[in-house]
N, C-alpha and C positions, 0 to 999 in steps of 0.2 A: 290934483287933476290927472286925469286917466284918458288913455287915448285907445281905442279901441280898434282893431283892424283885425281880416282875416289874413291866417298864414291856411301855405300850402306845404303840405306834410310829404318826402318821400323822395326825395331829391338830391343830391352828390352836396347842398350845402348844408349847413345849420341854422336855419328859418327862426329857431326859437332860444339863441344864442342873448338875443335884448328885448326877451319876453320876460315880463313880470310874473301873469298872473296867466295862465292858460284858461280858455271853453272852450270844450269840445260838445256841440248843439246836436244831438239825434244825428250818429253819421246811420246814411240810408246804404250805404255800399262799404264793402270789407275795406279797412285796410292796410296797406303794403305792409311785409315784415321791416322794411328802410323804414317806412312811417312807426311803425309799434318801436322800433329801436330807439328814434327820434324823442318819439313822449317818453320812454324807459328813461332815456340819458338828460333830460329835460327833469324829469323826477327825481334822479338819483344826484341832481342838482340841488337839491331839495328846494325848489322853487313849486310852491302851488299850483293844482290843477283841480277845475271840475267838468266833472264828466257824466253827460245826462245819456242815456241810452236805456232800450226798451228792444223787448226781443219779437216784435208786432209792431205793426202800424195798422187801421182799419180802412177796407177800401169798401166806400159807403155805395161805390157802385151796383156792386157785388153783393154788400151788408155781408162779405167774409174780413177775415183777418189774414195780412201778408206776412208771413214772417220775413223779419229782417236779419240780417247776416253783415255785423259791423267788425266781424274779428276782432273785437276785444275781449272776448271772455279767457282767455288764456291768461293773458298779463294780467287783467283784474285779480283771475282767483291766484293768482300767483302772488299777490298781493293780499288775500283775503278774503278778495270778493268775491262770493259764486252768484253770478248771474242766471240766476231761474228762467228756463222757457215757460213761463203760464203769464197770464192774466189777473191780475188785481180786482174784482169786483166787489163794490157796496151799494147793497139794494136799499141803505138806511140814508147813508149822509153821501151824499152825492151832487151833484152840479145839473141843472136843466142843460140841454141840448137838442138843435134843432135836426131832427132825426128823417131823413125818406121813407115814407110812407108809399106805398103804390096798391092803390085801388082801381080795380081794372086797368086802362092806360092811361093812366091819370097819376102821376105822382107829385105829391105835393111834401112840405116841411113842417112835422108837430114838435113843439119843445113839450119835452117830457124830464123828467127827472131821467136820468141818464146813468146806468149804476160802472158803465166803464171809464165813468169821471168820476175817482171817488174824491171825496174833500178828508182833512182830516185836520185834529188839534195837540195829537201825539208829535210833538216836536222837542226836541232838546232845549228849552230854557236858556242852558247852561252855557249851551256852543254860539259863539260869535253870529255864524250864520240863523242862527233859530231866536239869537233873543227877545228879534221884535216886530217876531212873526207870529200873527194869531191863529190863521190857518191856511192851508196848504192846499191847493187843485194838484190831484193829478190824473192827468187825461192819459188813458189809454198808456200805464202804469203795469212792469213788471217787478217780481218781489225777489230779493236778495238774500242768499244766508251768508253770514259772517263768520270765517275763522274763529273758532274758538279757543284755540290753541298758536295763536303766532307765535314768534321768537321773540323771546324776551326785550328787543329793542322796538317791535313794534308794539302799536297799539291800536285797536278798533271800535269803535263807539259807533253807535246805531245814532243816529239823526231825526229820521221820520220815519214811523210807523202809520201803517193804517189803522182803521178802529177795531177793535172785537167784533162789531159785528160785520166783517167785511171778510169776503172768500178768497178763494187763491184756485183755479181754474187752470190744469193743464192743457195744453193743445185745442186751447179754444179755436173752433172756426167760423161760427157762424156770431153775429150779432146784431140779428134785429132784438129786439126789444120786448117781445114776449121769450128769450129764450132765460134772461134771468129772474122770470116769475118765481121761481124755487129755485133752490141750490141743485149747480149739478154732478152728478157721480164722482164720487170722491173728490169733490171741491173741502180742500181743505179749509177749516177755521180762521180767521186772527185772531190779533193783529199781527201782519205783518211788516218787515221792515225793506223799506224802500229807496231809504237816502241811508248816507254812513261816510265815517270818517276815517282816514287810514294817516297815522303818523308814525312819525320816527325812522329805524335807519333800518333800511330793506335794502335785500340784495335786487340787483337787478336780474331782471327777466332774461337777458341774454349771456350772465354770466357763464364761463368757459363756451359758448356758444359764437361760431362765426357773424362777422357782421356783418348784416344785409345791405350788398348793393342798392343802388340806385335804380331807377326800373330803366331796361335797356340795357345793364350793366352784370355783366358777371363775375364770380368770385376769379380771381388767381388763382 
């Protein structure tokens, strides 16, 4: 049995000192280097964490794209993981969604095939997480490159890939729905990879590195 609660990250205490299993949900604001220190030393505990983030969210007000700014791409790639600014799109295997429409002043909601929801069946088998999963949503999805080269104690396995026939879109900003009719300028190929796994014994992010006060709090 598992008990489920939110912690607050960034604080003079240790919040995840009688944590098991860490989620971290789509953070929509940066955060603290005390918070990155926090998950680092939570890690180097070697206690599990997953961590979902996306370098966009879409505001369908607008039908632009927000970029998000969660400050973890440092410690990720430091770990591995390079966190891509682009867009994920599949104009082939993708999710219906109820999309804003506006015809004169009149906007209404069409479910259409949705290609910034792509679906996909490239899942690892092999890994705990993927054995007995047949396929995967992912809404409004950024794409990862992996370390090819870590140190011999680590190891990194790709998870989830999208399909071959799915793009990879730098600096997307608009997205209504005629704009993925055709692939756009230099929208690179897949499949790409989305999920990934990072084991074994890593240095920490803040090795020989000061450690970050508490907010309000300054170094000595």
């Amino acid at each position: 049995r598992h008990t489920l609660k939110p912690i607050s990250l960034g604080g003079a205490d240790n919040p995840l000192a009688d944590v098991d299993a860490l989620f971290i949900m789509g953070p929509q604001v940066p955060l603290s280097p005390r918070a990155l220190y926090q998950l680092d030393q939570y890690l180097m505990s070697g206690k599990p964490a997953s961590i979902f983030v996306s370098s966009f969210r879409p505001d369908f007000g607008s039908m632009r794209t927000v970029p998000i700014r969660h400050g973890l791409s440092s410690l990720l790639g430091h770990y591995g993981l390079q966190l891509n600014k682009d867009a994920v799109v599949d104009r082939k295997n993708n999710e219906r969604f109820n999309v804003p429409v506006t015809t004169g002043n009149r906007t209404r909601r069409v479910a259409i095939n949705y290609p910034l929801i792509p679906t996909t069946k490239n899942i690892d088998r092999n890994h705990l997480l993927g054995r007995q999963t047949h396929q995967m949503v992912l809404p409004f999805v950024s794409s990862m490159t992996l370390d090819t080269d870590p140190s011999p104690s680590v190891r990194i396995d790709a998870l989830v890939s999208t399909s071959q026939d799915s793009g990879s879109i730098q600096s997307l900003r608009h997205i209504q729905p005629n704009v993925f009719k055709v692939p756009a300028p230099g929208e690179a190929k897949g499949p790409h990879v989305v999920a990934a796994t990072v084991t074994g014994r890593m240095n920490s992010f803040f090795l020989n590195k000061n450690i970050p006060p508490p907010a309000g709090m300054a170094l000595d």
